[in-house]
PyMOL Python script that loads the backbone (N, CA, C, O; Angstrom):
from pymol import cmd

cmd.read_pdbstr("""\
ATOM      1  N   UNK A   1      58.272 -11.369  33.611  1.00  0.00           N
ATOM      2  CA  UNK A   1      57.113 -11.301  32.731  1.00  0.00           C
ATOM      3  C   UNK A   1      57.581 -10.857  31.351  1.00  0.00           C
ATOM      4  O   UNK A   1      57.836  -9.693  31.041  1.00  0.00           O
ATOM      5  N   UNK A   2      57.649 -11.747  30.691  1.00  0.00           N
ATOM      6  CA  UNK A   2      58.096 -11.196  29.373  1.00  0.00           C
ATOM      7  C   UNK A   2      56.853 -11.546  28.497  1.00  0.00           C
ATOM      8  O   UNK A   2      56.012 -12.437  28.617  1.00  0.00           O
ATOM      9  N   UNK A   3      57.096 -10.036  27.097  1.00  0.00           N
ATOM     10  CA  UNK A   3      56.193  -9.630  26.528  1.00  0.00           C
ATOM     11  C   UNK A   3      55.287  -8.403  26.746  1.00  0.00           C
ATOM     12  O   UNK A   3      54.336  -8.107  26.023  1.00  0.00           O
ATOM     13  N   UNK A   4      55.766  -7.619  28.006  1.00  0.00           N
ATOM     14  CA  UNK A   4      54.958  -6.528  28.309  1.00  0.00           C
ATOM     15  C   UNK A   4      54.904  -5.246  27.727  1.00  0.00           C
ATOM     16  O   UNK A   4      54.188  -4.265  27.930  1.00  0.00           O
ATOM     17  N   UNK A   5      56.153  -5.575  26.686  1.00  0.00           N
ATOM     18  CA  UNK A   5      56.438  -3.915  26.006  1.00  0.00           C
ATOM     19  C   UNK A   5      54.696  -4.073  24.857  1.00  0.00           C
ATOM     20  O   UNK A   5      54.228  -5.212  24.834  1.00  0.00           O
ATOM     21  N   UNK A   6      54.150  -3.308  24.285  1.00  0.00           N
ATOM     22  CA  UNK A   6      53.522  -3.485  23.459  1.00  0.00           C
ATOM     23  C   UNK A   6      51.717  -3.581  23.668  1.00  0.00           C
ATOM     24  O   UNK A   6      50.821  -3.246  22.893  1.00  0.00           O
ATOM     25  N   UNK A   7      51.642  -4.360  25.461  1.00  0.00           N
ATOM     26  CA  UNK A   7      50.463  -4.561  26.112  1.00  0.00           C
ATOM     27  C   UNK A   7      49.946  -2.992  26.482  1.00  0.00           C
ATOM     28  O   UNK A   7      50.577  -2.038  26.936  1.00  0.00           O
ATOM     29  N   UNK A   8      48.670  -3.120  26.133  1.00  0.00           N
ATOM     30  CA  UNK A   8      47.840  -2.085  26.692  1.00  0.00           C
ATOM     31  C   UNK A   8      47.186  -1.839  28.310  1.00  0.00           C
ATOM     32  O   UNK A   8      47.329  -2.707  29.171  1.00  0.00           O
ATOM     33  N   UNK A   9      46.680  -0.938  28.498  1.00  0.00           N
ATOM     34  CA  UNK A   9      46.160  -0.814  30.373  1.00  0.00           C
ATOM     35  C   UNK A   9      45.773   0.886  30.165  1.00  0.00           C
ATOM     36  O   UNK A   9      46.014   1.760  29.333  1.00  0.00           O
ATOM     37  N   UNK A  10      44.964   0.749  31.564  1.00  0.00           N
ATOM     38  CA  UNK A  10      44.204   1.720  31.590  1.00  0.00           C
ATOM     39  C   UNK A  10      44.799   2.483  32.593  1.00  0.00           C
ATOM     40  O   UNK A  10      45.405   1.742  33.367  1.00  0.00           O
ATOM     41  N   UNK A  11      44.890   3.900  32.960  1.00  0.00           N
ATOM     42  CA  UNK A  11      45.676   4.514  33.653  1.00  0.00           C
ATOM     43  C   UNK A  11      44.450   4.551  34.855  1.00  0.00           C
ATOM     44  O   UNK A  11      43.255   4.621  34.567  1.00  0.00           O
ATOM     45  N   UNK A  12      44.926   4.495  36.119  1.00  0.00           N
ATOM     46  CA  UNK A  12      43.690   4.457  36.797  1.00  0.00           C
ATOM     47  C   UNK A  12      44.283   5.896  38.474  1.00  0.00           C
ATOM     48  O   UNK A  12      43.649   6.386  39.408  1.00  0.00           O
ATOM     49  N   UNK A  13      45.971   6.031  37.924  1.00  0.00           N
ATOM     50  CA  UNK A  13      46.576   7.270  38.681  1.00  0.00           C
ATOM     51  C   UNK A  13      46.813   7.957  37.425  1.00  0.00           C
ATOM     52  O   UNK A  13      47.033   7.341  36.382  1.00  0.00           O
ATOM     53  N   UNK A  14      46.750   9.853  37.546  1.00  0.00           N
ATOM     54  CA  UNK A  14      47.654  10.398  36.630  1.00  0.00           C
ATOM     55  C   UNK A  14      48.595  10.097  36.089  1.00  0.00           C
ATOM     56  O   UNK A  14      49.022   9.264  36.889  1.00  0.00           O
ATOM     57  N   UNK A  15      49.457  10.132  35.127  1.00  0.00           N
ATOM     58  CA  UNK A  15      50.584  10.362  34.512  1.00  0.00           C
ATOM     59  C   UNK A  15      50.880  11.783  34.298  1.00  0.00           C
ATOM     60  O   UNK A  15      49.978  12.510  33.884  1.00  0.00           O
ATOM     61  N   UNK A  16      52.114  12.282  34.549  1.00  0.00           N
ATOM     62  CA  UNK A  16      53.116  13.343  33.960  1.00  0.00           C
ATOM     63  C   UNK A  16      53.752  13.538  34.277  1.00  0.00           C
ATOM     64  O   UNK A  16      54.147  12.862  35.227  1.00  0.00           O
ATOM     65  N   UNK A  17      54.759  15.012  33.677  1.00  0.00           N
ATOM     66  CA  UNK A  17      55.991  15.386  34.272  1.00  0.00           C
ATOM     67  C   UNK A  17      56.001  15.787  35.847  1.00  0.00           C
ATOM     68  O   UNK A  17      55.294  16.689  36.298  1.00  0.00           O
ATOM     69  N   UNK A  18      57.022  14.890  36.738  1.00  0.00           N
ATOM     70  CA  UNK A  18      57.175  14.669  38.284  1.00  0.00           C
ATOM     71  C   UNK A  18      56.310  14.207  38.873  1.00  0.00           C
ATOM     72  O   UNK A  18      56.155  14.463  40.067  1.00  0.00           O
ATOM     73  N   UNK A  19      55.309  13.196  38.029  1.00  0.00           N
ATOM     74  CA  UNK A  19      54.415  12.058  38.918  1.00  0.00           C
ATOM     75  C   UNK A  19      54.594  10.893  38.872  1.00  0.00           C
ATOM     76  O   UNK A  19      55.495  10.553  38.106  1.00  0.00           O
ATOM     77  N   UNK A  20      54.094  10.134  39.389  1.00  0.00           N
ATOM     78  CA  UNK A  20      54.435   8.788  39.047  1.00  0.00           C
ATOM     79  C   UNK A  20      53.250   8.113  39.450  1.00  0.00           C
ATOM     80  O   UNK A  20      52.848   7.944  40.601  1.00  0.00           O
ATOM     81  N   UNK A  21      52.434   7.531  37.761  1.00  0.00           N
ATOM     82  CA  UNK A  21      51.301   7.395  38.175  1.00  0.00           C
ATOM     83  C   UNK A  21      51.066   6.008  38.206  1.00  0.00           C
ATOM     84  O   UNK A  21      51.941   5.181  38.465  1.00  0.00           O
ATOM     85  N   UNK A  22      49.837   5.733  37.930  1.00  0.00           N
ATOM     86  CA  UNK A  22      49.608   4.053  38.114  1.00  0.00           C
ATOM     87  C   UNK A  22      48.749   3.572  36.583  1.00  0.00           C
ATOM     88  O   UNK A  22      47.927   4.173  35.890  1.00  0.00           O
ATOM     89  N   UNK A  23      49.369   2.249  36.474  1.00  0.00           N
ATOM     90  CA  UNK A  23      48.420   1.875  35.141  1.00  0.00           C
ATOM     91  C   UNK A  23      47.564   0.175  35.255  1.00  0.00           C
ATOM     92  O   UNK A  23      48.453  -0.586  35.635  1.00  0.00           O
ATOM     93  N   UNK A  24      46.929  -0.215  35.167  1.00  0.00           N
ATOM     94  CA  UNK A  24      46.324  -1.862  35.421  1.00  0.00           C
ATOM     95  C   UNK A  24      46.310  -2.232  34.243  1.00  0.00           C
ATOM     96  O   UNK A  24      45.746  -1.691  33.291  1.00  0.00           O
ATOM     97  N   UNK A  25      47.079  -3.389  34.275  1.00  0.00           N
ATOM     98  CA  UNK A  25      47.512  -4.487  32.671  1.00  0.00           C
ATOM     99  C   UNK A  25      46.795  -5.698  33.067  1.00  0.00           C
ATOM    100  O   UNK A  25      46.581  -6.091  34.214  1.00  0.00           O
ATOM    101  N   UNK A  26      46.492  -6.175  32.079  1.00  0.00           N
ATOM    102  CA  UNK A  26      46.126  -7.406  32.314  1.00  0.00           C
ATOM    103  C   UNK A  26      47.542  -8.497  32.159  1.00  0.00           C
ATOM    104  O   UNK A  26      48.297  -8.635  31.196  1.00  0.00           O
ATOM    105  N   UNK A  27      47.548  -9.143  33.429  1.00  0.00           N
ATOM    106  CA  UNK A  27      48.534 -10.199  32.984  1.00  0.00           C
ATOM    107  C   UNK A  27      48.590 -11.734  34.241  1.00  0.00           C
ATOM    108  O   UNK A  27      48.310 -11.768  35.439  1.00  0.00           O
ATOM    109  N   UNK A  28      48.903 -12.444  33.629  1.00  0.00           N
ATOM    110  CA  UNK A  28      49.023 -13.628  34.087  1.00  0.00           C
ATOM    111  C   UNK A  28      47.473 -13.904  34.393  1.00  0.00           C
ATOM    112  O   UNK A  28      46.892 -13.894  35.478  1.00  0.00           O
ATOM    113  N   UNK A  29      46.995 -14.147  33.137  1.00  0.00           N
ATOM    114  CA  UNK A  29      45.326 -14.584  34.223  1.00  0.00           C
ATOM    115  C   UNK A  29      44.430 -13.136  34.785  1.00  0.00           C
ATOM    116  O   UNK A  29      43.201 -13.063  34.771  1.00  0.00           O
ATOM    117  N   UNK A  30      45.238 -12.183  35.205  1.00  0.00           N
ATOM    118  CA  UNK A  30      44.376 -11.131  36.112  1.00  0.00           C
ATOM    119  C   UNK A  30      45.108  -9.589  35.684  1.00  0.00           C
ATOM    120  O   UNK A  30      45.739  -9.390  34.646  1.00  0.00           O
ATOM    121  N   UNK A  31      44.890  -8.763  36.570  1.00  0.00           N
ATOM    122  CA  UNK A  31      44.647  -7.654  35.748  1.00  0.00           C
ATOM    123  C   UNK A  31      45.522  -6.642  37.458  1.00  0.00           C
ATOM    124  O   UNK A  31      45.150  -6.636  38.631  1.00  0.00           O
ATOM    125  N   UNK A  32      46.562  -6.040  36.866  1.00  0.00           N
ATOM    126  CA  UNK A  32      47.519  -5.744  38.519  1.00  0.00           C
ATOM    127  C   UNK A  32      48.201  -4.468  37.787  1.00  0.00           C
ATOM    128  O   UNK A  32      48.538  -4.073  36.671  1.00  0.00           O
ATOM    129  N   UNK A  33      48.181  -4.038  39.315  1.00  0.00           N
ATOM    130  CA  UNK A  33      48.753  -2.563  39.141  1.00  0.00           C
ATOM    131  C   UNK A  33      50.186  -1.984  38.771  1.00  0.00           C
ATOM    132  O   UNK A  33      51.000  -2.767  39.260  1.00  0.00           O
ATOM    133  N   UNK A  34      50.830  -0.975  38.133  1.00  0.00           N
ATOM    134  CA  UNK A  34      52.113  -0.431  37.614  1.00  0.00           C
ATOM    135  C   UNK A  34      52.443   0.534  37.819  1.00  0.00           C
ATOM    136  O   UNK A  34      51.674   1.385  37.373  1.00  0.00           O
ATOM    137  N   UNK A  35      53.613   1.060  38.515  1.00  0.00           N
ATOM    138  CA  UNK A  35      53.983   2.246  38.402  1.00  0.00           C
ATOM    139  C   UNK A  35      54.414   2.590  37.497  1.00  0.00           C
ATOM    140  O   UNK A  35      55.415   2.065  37.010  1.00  0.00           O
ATOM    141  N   UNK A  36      53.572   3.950  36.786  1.00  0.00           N
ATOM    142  CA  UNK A  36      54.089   4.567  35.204  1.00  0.00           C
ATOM    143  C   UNK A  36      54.134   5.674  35.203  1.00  0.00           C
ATOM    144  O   UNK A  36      53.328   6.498  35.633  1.00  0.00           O
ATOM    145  N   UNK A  37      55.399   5.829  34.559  1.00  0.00           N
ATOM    146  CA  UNK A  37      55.903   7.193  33.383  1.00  0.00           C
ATOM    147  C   UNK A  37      55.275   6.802  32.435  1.00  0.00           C
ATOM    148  O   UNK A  37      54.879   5.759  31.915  1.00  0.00           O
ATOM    149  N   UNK A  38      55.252   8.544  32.231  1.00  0.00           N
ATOM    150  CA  UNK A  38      55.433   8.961  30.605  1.00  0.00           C
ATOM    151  C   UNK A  38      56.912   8.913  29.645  1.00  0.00           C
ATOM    152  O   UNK A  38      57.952   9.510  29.921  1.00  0.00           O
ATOM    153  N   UNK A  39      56.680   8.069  28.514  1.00  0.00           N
ATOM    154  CA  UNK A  39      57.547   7.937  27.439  1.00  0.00           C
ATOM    155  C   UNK A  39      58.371   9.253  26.764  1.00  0.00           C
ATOM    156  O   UNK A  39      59.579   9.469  26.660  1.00  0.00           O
ATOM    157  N   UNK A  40      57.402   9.893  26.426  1.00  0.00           N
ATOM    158  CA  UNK A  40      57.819  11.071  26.163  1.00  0.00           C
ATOM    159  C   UNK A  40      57.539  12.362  27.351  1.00  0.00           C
ATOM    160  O   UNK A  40      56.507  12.597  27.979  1.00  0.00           O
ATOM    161  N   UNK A  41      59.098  13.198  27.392  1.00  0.00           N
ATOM    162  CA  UNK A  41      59.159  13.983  28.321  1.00  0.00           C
ATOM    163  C   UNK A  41      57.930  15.105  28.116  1.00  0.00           C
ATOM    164  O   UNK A  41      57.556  15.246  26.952  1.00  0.00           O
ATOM    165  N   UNK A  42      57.134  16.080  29.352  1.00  0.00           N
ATOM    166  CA  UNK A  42      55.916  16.152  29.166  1.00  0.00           C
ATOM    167  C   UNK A  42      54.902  16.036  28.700  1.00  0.00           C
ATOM    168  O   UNK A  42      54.286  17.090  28.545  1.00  0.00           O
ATOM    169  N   UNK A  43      54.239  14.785  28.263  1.00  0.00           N
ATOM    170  CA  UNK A  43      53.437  14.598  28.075  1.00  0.00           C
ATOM    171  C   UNK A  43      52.591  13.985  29.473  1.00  0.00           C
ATOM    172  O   UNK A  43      53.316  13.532  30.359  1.00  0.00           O
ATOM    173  N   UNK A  44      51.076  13.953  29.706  1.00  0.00           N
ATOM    174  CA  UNK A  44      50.440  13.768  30.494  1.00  0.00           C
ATOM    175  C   UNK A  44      49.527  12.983  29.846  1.00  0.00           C
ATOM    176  O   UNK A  44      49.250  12.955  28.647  1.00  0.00           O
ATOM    177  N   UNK A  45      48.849  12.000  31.260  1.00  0.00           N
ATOM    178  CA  UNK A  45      48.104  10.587  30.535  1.00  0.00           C
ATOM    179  C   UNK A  45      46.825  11.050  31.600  1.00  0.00           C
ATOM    180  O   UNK A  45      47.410  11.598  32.535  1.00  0.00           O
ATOM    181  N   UNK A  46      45.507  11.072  31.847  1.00  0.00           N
ATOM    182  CA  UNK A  46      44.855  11.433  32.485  1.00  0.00           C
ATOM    183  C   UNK A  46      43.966  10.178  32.958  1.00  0.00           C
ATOM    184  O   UNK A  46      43.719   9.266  32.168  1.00  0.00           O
ATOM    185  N   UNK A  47      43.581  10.175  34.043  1.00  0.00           N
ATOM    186  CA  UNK A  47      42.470   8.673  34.474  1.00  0.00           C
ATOM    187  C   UNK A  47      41.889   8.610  33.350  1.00  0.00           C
ATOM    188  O   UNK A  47      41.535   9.492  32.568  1.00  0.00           O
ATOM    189  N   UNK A  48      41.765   6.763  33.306  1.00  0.00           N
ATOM    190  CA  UNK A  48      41.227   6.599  32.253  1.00  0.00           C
ATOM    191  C   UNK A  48      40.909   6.186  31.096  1.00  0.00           C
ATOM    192  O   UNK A  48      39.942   5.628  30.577  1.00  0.00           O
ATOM    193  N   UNK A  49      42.811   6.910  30.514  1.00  0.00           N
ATOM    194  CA  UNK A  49      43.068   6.785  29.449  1.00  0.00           C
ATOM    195  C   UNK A  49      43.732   5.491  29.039  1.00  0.00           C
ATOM    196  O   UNK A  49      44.387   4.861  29.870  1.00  0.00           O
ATOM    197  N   UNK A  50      43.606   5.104  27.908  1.00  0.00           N
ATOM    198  CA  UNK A  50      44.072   3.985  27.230  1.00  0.00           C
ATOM    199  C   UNK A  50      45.517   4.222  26.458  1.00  0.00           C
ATOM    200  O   UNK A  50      45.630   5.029  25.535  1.00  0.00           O
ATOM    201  N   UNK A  51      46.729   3.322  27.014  1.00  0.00           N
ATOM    202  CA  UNK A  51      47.761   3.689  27.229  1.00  0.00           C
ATOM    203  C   UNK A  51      48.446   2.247  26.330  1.00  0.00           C
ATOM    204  O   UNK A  51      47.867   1.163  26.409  1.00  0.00           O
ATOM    205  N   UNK A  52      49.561   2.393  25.605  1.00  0.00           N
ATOM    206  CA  UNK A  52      50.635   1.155  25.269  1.00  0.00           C
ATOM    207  C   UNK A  52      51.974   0.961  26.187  1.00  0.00           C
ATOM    208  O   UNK A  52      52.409   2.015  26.652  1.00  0.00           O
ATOM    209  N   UNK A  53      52.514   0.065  26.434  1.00  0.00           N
ATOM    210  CA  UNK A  53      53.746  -0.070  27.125  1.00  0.00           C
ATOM    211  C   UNK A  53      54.777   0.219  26.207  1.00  0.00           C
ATOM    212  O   UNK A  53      54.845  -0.496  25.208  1.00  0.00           O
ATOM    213  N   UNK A  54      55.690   1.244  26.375  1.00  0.00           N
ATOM    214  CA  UNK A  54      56.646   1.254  25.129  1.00  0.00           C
ATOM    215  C   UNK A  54      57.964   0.529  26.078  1.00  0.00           C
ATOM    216  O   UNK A  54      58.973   0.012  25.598  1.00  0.00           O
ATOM    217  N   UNK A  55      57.557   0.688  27.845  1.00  0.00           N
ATOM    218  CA  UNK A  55      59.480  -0.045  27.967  1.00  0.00           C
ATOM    219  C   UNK A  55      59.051  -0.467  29.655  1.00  0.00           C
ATOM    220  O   UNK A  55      58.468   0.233  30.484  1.00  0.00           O
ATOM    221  N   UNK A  56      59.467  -1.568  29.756  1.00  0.00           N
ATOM    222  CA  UNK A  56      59.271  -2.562  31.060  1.00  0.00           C
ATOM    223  C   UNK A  56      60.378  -2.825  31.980  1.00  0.00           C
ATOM    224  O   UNK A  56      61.371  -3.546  31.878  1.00  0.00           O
ATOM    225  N   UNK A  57      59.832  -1.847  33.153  1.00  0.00           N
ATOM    226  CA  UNK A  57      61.217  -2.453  33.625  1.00  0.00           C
ATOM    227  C   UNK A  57      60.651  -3.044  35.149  1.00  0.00           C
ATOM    228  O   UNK A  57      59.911  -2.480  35.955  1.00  0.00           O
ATOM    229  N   UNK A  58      61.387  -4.593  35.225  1.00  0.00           N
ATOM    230  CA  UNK A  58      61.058  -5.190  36.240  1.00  0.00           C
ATOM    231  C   UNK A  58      61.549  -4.387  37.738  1.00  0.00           C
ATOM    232  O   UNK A  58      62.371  -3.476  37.836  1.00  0.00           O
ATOM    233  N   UNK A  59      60.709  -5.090  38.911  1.00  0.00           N
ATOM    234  CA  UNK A  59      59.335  -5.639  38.946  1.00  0.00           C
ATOM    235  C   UNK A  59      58.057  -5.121  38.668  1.00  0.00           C
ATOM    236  O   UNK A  59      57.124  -5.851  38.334  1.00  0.00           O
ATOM    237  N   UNK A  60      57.948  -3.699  38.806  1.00  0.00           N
ATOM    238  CA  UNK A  60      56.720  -3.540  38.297  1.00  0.00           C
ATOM    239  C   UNK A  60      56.539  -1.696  38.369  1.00  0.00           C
ATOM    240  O   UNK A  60      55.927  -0.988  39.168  1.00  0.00           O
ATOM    241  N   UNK A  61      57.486  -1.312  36.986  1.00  0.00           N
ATOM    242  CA  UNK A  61      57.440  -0.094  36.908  1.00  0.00           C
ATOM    243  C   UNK A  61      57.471  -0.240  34.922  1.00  0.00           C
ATOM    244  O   UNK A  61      57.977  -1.091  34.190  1.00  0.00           O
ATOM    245  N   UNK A  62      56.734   0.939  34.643  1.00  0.00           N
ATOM    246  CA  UNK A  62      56.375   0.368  32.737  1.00  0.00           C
ATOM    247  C   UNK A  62      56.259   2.152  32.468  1.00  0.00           C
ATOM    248  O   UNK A  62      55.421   2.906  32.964  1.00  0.00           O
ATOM    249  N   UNK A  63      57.425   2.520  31.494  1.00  0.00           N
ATOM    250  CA  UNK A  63      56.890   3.901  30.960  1.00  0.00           C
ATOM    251  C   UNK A  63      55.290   3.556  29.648  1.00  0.00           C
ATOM    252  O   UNK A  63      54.749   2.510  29.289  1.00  0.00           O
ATOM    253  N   UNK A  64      55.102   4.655  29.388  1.00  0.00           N
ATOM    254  CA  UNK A  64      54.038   4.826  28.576  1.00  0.00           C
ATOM    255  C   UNK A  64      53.498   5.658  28.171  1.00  0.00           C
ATOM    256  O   UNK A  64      53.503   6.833  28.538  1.00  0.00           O
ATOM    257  N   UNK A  65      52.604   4.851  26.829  1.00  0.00           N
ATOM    258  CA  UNK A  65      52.707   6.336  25.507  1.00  0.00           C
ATOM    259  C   UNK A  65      51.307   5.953  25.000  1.00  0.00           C
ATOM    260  O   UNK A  65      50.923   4.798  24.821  1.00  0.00           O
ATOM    261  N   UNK A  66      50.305   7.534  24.707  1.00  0.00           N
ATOM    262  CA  UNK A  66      48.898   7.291  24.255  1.00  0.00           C
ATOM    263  C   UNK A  66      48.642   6.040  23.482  1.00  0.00           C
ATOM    264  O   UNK A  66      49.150   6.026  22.361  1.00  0.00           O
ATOM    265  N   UNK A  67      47.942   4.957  23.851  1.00  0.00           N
ATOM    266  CA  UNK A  67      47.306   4.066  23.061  1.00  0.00           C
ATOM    267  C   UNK A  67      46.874   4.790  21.514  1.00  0.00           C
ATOM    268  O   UNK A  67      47.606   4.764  20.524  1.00  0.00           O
ATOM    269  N   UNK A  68      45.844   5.273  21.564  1.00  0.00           N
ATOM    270  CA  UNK A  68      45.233   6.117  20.064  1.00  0.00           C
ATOM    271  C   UNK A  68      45.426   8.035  19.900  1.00  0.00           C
ATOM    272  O   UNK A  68      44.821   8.878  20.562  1.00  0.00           O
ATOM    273  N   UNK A  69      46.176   8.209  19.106  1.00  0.00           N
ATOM    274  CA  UNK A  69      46.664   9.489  18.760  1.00  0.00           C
ATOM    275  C   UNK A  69      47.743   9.764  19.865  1.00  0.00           C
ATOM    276  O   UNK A  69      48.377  10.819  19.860  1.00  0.00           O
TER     277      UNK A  69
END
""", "prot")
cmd.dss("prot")
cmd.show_as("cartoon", "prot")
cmd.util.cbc("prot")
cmd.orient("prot")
């Protein structure tokens, strides 16, 4: 799947330091689940939140960093 760095998704598991949460992207047509880090070391992403892909790594694990602020 190329092009995923940059795509947005909604965190729908926690994110933070020693979790490994979940995020839903839209892609290919539909909208599928990711296992995600956080980009930067402690920071925390909470259900919910609106998130950017900063780094993709196949098959289906994507760190990530606050969408807005």
């Amino acid at each position: 799947m190329s092009g995923m760095v940059g795509k947005r998704g909604k965190v729908t598991g926690g994110i933070g330091p020693g979790l490994v949460g979940e995020v839903m992207v839209q892609v290919r047509g539909g909208v599928e689940a990711f296992l995600a880090y956080p980009a930067l070391p402690g920071e925390n992403h909470a259900v919910g939140t609106l998130v950017v892909i900063v780094e993709y790594l196949p098959p289906r694990t994507v760190y990530v960093a606050a969408a807005f602020g």
